[in-house]
N, C-alpha and C positions, 0 to 999 in steps of 0.2 A: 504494500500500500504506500503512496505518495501521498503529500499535504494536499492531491488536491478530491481526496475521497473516495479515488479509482485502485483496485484492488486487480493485481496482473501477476503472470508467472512467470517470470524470465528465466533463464540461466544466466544473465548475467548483472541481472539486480536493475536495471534498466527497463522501463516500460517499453522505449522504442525497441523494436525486435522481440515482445512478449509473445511466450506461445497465446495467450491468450487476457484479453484484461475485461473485467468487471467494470464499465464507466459508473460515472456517479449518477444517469440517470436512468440506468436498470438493463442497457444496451450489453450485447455482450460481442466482443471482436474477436474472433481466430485470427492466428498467422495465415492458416494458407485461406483464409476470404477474406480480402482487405477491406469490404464493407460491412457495417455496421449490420448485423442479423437480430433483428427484433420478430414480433408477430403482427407488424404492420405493414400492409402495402404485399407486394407482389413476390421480393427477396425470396429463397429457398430458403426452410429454415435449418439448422444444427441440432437436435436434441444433445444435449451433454446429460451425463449422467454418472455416478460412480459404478465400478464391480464392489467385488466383497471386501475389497482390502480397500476402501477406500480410494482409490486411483480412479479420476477423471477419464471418461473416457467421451465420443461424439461419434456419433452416428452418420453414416454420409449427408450430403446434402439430399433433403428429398423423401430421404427415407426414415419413417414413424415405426418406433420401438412397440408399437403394439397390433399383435394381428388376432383375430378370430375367425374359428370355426364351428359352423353351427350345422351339426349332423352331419358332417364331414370331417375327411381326415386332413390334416394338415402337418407340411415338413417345415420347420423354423429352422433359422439361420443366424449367424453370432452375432446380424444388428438388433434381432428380435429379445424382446425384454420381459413383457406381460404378454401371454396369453390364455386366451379365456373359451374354452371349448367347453360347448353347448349339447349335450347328449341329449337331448330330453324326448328325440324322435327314433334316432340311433347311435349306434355307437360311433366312438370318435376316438382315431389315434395318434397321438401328436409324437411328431419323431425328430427327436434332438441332433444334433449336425454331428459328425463323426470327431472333428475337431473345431474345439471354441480356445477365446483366450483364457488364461489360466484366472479365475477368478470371478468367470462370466455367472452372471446370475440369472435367472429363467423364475420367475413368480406366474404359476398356471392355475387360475382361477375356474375351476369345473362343475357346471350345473349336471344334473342326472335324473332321469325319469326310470321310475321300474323299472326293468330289469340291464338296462342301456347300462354301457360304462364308457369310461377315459382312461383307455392304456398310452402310456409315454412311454417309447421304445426308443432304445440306443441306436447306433448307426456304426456297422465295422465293428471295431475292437475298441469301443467305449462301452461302458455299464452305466446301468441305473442304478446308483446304491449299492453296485456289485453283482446286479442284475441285469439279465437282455431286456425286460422290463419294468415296470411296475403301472401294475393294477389298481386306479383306485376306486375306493366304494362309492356306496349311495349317497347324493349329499343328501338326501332324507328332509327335513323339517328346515337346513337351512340354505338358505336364496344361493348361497354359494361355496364352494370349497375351496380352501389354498393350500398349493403345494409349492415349496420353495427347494431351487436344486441348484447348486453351486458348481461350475466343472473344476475337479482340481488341480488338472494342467496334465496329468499324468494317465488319463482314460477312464476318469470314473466320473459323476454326475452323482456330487452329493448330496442324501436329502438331509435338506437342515430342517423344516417343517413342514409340518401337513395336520389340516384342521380336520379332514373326514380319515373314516378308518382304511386301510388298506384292502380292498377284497382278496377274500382269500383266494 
């Protein structure tokens, strides 16, 4: 931060050449897009965002960290961040990328009707939790379920949480 309110990263402690700086009126600037990317006007935007450690990360220009599928099956990719698949007609299989960045986070938010599930299956020589997949249950009584799965750089797809039970 400099006195004049703007909040930036550099490596070399200098705003000009910052990977990226915070201005004081909420704007936020990348190095490699020399303009100013807000949510006004026509501009492509950047979602920035952390993994699990912490570390900032951005998203192409263009492209929105959140996708759904509604009685379909759908393959996510390491821009992809929340996903919220919809079984409540049929089943639905969300299939994780074979390799993400080490720390990538995946928040999959799943509705379920009788007897319908949401399996999320690995890709190649990755695991789910140490499995090719996992199954989860009924979200029953509530609007929605969350499973949260961390990749840990090394082929596994860790589950840190999950609000419905696992089917057996």
């Amino acid at each position: 931060m400099d006195n004049s309110g703007e909040y930036f990263f550099s490596a070399t402690g200098a705003r000009s050449g910052a990977d990226f700086v915070f201005e004081d009126d909420g704007d936020v600037v990348l190095d490699e897009y020399p303009n100013v990317r807000d949510d006004v006007g026509a501009a492509p935007i950047n979602i920035l965002f952390t993994d699990a450690f912490g570390t900032i990360q951005s998203s192409p220009v263009g492209v929105y960290p959140f996708s759904q599928a509604t009685n379909s099956n759908i393959t996510v990719d390491k821009y992809d961040r929340m996903i919220r698949a919809n079984a409540t007609s049929s089943n639905v299989t969300v299939t994780l990328p074979s390799s993400a960045p080490t720390g990538k986070t995946y928040f999959i938010g799943h509705t379920t009707s009788g007897s319908n599930t949401v399996t999320i299956n690995a890709t190649g020589v990755t695991t789910v939790d140490g499995s090719a997949s996992l199954q989860l249950g009924e979200s029953g009584s509530d609007p929605i379920c969350l499973t949260i799965l961390v990749y840990d750089g090394s082929g596994d797809y860790v589950l840190l949480y999950i609000s419905c039970p696992i089917a057996p």
